[in-house]
C-alpha positions in Angstrom: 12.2 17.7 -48.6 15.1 17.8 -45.8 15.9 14.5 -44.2 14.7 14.5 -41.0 17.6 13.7 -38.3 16.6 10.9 -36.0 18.7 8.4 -33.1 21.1 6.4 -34.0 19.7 2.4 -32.9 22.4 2.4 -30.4 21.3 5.8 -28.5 17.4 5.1 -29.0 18.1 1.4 -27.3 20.1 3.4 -24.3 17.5 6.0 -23.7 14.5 3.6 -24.2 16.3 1.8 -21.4 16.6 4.7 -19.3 13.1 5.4 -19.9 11.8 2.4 -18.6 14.1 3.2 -15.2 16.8 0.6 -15.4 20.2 2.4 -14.0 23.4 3.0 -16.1 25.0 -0.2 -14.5 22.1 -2.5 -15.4 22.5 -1.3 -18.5 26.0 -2.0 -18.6 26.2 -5.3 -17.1 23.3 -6.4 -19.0 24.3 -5.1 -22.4 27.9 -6.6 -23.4 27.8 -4.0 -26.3 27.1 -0.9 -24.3 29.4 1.2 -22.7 28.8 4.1 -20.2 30.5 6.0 -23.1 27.5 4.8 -25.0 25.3 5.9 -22.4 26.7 9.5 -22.4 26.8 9.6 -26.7 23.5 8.8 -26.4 21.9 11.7 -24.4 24.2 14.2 -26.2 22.8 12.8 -29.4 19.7 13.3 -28.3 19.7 16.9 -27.6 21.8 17.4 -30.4 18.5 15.9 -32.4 15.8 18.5 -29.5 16.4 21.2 -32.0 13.7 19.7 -34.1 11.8 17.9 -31.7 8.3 19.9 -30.1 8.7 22.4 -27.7 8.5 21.7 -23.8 4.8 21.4 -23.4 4.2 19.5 -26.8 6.6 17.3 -25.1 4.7 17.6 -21.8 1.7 16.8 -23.3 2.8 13.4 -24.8 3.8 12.4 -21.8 0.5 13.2 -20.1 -1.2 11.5 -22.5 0.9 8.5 -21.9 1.0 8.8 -17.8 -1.7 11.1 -16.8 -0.2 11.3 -13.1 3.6 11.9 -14.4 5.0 14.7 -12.2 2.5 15.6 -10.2 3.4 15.6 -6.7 3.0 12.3 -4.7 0.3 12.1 -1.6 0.2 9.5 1.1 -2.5 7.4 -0.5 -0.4 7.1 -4.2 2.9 6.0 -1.8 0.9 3.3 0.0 -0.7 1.8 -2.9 2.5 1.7 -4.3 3.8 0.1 -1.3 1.5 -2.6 -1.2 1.9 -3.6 -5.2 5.3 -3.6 -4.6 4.8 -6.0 -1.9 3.0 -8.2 -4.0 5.6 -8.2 -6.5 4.0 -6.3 -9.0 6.2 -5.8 -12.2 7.5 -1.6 -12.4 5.6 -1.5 -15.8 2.7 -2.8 -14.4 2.9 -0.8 -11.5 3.3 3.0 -13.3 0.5 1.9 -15.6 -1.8 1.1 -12.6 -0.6 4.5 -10.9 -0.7 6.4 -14.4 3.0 7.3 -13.7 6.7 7.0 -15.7 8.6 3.6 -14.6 11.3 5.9 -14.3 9.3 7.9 -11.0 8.0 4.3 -10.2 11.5 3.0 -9.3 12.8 6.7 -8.4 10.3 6.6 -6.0 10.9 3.1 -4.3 14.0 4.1 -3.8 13.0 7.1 -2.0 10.7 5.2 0.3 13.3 2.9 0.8 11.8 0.2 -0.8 14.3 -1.1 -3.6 17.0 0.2 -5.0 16.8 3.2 -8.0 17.7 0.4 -11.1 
């Protein structure tokens, strides 16, 4: 049976923490061993490795199992509650479980309101 190819531990570290949202700075300047060199290996690695990952809506589909609101377009209602856990100082991964959304659209989307910045 073939080997299958997976991430090195360096990219799988970098893209877990672009999953979770934090910018390529913070993970910079928080991580003394990773370049933005890194950051780029990383991603080309990874769709180097998407030739024998699922197709697009097996891929979909995990995520929507995860974060049953990811992509779908936001409404007045989601960006006010969001507003208002911000405001209490709700952690992002608290916050995109409670909205059923990526941490990634969490802070994308503070941004975009003006909220925070897109880290």
């Amino acid at each position: 049976m073939p080997k299958q190819k997976q991430l090195s531990e360096k990219s799988a570290t970098i893209l877990g923490l672009i999953a979770e949202g934090h910018s390529y700075s913070k993970i910079v300047d928080g991580h003394p061993g990773i370049t933005y060199l890194d950051i780029f290996a990383a991603a080309e690695e990874a769709l180097w490795l998407s030739e024998s990952t699922p197709d697009y809506e097996d891929r979909m589909r995990k995520i929507k199992c995860r974060y049953p609101r990811a992509y779908d377009r936001w409404d007045a209602t989601e960006d006010e509650a969001l507003s208002t856990l911000h405001r209490e100082g709700r952690a992002i991964p608290l916050i995109a479980e409670e909205l059923q959304r990526q941490p990634s659209a969490i802070r994308s989307r503070l941004a975009k309101l003006n909220l925070a910045s897109a880290e």
